[in-house]
C-alpha positions as CSV (number, residue, x, y, z in Angstrom):
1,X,6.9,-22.0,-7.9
2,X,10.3,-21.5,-9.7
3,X,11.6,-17.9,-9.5
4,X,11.1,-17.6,-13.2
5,X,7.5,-18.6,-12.7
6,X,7.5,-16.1,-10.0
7,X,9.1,-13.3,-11.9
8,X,6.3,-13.8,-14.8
9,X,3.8,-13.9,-11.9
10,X,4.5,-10.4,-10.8
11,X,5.2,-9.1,-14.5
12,X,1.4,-10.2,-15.1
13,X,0.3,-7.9,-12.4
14,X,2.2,-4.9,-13.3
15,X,-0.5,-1.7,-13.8
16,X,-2.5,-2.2,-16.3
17,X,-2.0,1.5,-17.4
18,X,0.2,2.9,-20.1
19,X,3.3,2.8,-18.1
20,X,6.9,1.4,-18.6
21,X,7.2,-2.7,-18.2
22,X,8.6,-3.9,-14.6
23,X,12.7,-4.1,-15.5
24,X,12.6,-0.6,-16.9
25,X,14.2,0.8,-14.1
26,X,17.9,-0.1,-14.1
27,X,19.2,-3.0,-11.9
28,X,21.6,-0.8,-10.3
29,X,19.9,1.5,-7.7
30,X,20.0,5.1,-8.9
31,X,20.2,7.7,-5.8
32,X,18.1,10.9,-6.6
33,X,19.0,13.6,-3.6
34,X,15.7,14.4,-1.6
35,X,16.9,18.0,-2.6
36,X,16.9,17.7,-6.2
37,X,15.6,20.5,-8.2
38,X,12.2,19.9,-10.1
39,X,12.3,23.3,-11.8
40,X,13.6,23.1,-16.1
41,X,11.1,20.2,-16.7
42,X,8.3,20.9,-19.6
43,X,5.2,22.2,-18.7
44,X,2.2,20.2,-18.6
45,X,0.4,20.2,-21.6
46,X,-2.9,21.0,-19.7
47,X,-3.1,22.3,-16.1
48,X,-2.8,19.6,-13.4
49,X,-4.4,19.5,-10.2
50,X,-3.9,15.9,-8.5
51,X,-6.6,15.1,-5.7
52,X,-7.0,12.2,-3.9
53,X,-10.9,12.0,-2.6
54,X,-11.1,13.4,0.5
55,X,-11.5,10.8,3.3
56,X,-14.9,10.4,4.8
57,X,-14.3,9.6,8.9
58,X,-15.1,12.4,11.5
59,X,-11.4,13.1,12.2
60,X,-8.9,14.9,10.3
61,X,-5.5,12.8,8.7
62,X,-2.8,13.9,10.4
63,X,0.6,12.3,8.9
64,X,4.7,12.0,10.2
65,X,7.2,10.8,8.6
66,X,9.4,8.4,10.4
67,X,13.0,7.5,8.4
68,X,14.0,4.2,10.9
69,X,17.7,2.0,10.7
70,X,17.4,-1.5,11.5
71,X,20.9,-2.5,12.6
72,X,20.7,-5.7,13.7
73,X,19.6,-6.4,9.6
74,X,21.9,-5.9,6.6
75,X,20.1,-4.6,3.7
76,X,18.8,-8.0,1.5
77,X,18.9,-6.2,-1.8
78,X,21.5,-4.4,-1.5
79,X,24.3,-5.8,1.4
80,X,26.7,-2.6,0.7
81,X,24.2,-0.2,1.6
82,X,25.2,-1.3,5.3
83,X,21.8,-2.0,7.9
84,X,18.6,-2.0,6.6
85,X,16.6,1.4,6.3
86,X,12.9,2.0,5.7
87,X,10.2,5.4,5.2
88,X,7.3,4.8,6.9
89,X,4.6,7.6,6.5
90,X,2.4,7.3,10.1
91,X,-1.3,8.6,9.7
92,X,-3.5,9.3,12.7
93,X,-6.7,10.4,13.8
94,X,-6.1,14.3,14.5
95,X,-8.2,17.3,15.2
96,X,-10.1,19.1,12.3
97,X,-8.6,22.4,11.3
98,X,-5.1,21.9,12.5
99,X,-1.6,21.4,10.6
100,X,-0.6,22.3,7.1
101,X,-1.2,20.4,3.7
102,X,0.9,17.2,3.9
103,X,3.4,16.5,0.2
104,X,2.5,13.2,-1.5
105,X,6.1,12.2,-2.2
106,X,9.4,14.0,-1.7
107,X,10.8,15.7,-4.8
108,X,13.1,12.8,-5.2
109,X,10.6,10.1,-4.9
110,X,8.8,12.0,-7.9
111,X,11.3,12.6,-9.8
112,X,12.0,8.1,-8.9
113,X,8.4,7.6,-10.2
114,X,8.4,9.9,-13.3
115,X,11.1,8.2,-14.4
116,X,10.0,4.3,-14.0
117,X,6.2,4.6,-13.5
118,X,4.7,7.4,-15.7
119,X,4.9,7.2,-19.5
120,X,7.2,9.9,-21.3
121,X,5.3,12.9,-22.9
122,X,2.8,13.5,-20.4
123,X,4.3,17.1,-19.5
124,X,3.5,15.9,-15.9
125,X,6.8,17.4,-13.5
126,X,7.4,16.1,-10.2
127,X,6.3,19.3,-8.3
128,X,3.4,17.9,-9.9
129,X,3.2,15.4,-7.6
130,X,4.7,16.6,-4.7
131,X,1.7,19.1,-4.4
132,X,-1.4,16.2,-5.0
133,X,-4.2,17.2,-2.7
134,X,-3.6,14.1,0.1
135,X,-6.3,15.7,2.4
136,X,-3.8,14.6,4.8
137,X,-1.8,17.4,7.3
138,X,1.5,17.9,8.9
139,X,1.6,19.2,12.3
140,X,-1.8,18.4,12.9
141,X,-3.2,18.1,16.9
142,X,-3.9,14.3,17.7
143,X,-7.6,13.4,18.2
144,X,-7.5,12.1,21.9
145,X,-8.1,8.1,22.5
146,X,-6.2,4.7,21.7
147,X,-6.7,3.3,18.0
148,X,-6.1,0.3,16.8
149,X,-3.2,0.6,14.1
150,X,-3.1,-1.0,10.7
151,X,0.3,-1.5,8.2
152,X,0.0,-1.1,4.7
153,X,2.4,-2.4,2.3
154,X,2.5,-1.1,-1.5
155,X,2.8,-3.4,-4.1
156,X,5.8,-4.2,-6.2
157,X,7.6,-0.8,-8.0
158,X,5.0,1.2,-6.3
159,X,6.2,3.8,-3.9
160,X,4.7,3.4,-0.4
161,X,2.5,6.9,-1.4
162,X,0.6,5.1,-3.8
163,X,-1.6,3.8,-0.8
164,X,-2.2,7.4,1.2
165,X,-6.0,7.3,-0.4
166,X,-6.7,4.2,1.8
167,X,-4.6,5.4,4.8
168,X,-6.3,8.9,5.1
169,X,-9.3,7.3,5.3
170,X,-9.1,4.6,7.5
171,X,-6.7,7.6,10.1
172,X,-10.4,9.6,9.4
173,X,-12.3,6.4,11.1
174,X,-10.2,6.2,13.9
175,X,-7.0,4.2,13.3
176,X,-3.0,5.1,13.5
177,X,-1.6,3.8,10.2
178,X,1.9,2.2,9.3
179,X,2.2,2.8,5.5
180,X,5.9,1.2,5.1
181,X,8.2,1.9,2.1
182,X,10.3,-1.0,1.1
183,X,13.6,0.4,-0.1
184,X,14.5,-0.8,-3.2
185,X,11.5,-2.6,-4.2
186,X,10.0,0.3,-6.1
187,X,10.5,3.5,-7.6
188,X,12.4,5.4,-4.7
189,X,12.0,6.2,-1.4
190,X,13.4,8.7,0.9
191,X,16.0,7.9,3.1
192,X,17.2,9.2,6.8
193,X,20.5,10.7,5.1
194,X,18.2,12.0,2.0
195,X,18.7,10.1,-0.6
196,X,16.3,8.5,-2.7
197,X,17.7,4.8,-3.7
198,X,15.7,3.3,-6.6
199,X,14.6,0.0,-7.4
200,X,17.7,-2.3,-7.2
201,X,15.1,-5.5,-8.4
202,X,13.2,-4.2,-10.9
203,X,15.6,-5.8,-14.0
204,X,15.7,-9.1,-12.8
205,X,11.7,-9.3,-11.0
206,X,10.9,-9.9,-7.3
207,X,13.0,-12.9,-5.7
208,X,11.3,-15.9,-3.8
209,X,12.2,-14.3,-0.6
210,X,10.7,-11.0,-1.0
211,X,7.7,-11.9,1.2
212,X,9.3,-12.9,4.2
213,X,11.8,-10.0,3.5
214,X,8.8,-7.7,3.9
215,X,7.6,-9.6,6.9
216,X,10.9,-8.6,8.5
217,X,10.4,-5.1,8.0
218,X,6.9,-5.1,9.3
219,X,7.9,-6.8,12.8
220,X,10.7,-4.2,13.1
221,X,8.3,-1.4,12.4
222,X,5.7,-2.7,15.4
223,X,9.0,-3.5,17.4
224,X,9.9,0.4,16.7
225,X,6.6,1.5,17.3
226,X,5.4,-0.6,20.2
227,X,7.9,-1.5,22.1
228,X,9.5,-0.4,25.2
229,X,11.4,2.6,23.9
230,X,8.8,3.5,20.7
231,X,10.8,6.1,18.0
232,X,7.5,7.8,17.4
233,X,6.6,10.5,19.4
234,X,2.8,9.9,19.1
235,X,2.9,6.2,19.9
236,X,0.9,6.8,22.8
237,X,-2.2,6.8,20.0
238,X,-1.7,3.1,19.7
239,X,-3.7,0.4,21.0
240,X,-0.9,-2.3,21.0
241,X,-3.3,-5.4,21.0
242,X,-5.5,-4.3,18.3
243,X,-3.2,-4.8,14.8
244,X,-4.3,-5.5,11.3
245,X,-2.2,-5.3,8.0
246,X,-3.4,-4.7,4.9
247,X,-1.4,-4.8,1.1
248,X,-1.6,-4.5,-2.4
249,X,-0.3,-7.1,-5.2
250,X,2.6,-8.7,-3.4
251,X,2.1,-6.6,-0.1
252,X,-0.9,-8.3,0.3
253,X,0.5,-11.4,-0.2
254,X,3.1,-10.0,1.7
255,X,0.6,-10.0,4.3
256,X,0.1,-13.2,4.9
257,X,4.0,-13.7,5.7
258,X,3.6,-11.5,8.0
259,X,0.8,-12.8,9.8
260,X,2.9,-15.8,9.9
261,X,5.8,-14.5,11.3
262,X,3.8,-11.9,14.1
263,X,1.8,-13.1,16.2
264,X,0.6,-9.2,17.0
265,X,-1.0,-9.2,13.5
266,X,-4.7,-9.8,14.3
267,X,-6.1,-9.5,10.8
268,X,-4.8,-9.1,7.1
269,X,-6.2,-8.0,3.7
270,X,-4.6,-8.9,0.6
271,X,-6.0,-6.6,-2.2
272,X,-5.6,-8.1,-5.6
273,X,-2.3,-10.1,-5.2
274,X,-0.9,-13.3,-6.1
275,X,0.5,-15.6,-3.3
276,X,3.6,-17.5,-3.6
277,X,4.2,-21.0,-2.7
278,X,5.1,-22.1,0.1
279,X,1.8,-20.3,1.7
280,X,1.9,-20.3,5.6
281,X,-1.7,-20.5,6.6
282,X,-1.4,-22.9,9.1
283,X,0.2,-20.4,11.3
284,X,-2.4,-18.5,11.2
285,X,-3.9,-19.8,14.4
286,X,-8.0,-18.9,13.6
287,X,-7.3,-15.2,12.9
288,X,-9.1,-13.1,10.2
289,X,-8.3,-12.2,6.4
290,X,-10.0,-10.3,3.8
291,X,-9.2,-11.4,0.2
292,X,-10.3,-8.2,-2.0
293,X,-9.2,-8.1,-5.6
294,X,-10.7,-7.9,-9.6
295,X,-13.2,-10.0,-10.3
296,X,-11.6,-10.9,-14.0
297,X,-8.5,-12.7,-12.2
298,X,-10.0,-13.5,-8.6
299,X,-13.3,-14.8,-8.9
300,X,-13.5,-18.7,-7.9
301,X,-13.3,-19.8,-11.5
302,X,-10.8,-16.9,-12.0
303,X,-7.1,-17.2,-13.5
304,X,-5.1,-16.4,-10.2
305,X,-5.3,-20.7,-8.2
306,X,-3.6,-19.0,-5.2
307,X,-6.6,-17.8,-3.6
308,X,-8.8,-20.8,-3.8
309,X,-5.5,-22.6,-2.9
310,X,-4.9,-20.2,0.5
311,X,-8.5,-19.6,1.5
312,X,-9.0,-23.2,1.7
313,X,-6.1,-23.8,4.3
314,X,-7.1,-21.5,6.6
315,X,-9.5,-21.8,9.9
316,X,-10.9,-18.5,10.7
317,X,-13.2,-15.6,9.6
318,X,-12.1,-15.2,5.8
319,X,-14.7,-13.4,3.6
320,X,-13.6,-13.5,0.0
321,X,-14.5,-10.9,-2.3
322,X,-14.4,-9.8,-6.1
323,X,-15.1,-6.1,-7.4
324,X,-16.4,-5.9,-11.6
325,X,-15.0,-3.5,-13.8
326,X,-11.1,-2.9,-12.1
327,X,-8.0,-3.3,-12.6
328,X,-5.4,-4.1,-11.0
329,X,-4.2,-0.7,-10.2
330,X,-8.0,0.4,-9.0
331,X,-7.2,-0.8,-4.8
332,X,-4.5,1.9,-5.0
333,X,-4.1,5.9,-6.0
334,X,-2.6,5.4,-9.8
335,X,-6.2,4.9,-11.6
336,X,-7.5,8.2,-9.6
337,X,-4.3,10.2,-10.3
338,X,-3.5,8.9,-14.3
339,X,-7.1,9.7,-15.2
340,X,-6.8,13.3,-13.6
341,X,-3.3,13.7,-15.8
342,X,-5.9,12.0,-18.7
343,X,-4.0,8.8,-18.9
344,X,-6.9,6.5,-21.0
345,X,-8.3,3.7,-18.3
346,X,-7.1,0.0,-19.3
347,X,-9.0,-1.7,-21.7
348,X,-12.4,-3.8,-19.8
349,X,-12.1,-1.3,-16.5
350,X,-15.8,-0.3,-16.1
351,X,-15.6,1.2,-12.5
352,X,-14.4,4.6,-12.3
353,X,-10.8,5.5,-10.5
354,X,-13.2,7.1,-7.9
355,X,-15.7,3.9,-7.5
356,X,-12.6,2.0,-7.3
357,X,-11.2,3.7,-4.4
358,X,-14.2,3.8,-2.4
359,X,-15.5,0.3,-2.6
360,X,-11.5,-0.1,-1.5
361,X,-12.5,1.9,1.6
362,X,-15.3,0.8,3.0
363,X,-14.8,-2.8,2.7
364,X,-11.2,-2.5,4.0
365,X,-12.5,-0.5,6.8
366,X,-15.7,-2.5,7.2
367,X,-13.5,-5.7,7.8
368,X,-11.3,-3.7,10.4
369,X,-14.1,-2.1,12.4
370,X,-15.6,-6.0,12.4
371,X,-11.9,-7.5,13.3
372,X,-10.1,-4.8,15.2
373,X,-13.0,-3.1,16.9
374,X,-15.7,-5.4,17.2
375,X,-18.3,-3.5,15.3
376,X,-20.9,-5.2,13.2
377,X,-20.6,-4.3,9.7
378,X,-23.8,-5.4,7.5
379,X,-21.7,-4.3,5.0
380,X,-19.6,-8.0,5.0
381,X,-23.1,-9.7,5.7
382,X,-23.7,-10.3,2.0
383,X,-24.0,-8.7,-1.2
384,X,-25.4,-5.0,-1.2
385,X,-27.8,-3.3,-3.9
386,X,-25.9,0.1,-2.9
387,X,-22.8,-1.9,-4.3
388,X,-23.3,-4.1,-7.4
389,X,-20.0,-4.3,-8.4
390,X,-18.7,-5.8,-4.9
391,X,-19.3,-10.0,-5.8
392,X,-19.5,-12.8,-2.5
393,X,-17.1,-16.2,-3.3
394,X,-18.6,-18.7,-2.5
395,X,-16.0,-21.8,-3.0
């Protein structure tokens, strides 16, 4: 596929909300200090409370922040910017009742996504979003035990916050979470030295390397993680032979790089993205992959090749599955949070922000107890009168 082909790939699976076009950020990163002040902006027009659903494990979310410097990489995007740097928010299992009320995003990173994601007029600030209801906490006690840990990568000009619905939940059934921010792929992200770089790609559209780019930040967050020094201080949660990685739009394609490349990676799920040629699936050695995404684009007969394309070249446990009535956005937080700011739903979305999310959740989770734990879940055995929506592929 030629990058022009690739660019209109990804510009096809931009939101489907009423938000700016990918390329309305400026090429040139634009640095927005972690300390910025949010106060001055206009008042929402009606009150806004953002909540994520709560999740709905036994445990408590508990939630770091880890700001980590590769060194032996220089930044792809942006080679002046000196070694690569990435945020990675880490979830965990942790005892009910403990820790305070975890931010979505930094004030910069709001004020990043304001700017390029939401549409102007909405009276929405970016304390706004800095104080949407994660259900996840700061501080809190770890839950004892080993878990299996999962990555999650956001899609393209989504900040990696836009996935903390699916994290808390899957850190509420017993799983340390990786959600990585790739600097300069989206709207902003927080840096160790706190700035907030923005999206240094969005002009000119994701380039044909981006994939195994992402890749390369995945295997230096497990390196950082797991190895023999680990940076984070609760690493101890981890069970280092039980990985997954799950992504949205060209994080879940993303995924399958990944896989490729790291051999830890057990099991991936690609929710609702579009893979690029060349696709590595002979590497992947028997291991498992969930394919989860709208049934408009990604049925069999569906508009999106790659899937029939990749699921065919793979050996392995590889349940492919459609969900009615979303969009593109409904895998992640957006739908949930625009329709709580009263952002109209794109036109032929059926299934409600909140539907959305939870059919995300339990089949994500299902196909991680089944893959990662090694827990039968009927759930994956066929389709479910409980859940019409969800549709079985059958190629």
């Amino acid at each position: 596929m030629t990058r022009i082909r690739r660019i209109a790939a990804v510009a096809a699976l931009v939101l489907a909300l009423p938000l700016p076009l990918a390329g309305a950020a400026s090429a040139a990163p634009s640095p927005v200090p972690a300390s910025a002040a949010v106060a001055g902006q206009a008042p929402a027009t009606a009150a806004f409370h953002g909540e994520l659903p709560a999740p709905s494990g036994r445990y408590a979310a508990g939630e770091e922040v880890l700001r980590l410097t590769d060194r032996s990489r220089t930044d792809p995007w942006v080679p002046s910017a000196g070694p690569r740097q990435l945020a990675v928010s880490m979830f965990y299992p942790a005892r009910q009742g403990t820790g305070a009320p975890a931010p979505y995003m930094t004030p910069g990173e709001a004020q990043g996504f304001l700017a390029t994601r939401v549409p102007a007029g909405t009276g929405l600030t970016a304390q706004d979003l800095v104080d949407v209801d994660t259900h996840a906490y700061t501080g809190a006690k770890a839950a004892g035990g080993r878990f299996p840990l999962v990555v999650l990568s956001p899609g393209f000009e989504n900040p990696r916050a836009t996935l903390t619905g699916l994290a808390t939940d899957l850190a509420a059934h017993g799983y340390v979470v990786a959600l990585v921010g790739h600097t300069y792929e989206d709207s902003g992200e927080t840096l160790a030295d706190g700035s907030t770089p923005g999206c240094a790609l969005c002009d000119t559209g994701a380039p044909d390397s981006l994939p195994d780019s992402r890749a390369k930040d995945v295997s230096f967050v497990l390196d950082q993680l797991t190895g023999q020094h680990p940076v984070w201080r609760l690493s101890h949660l981890i069970d280092r032979d039980r990985i997954g990685m799950a992504g949205h739009s060209i994080g879940g394609a993303s995924t399958l790089n990944a896989m490729a490349e790291d051999r830890r990676i057990l099991a991936g799920v690609n929710m609702d993205g579009t893979f690029w040629a060349p696709i590595p699936t002979d590497t992947l050695k028997g291991r498992s992959f969930l394919l989860l995404g709208k049934d408009s684009n990604h049925s069999t007969n569906g508009g999106d090749t790659s899937w029939a394309q990749t699921w065919a070249g793979w050996q392995g446990y590889k349940p492919w599955l459609t969900v009615a009535g979303t969009n593109h956005a409904s895998f992640t937080d957006v739908t949930v949070l625009a329709a709580e700011a009263g952002l109209p739903a794109p036109a032929g979305s059926t299934t409600s922000p909140e539907r959305g999310m939870q059919l995300t959740r339990e089949y994500v989770g299902a196909f991680f107890d089944r893959t990662l734990k090694g827990l039968h879940q009927p759930l994956l055995d066929g389709p479910s009168a409980a859940n019409p929506e969800v549709l079985f592929q059958h190629p």
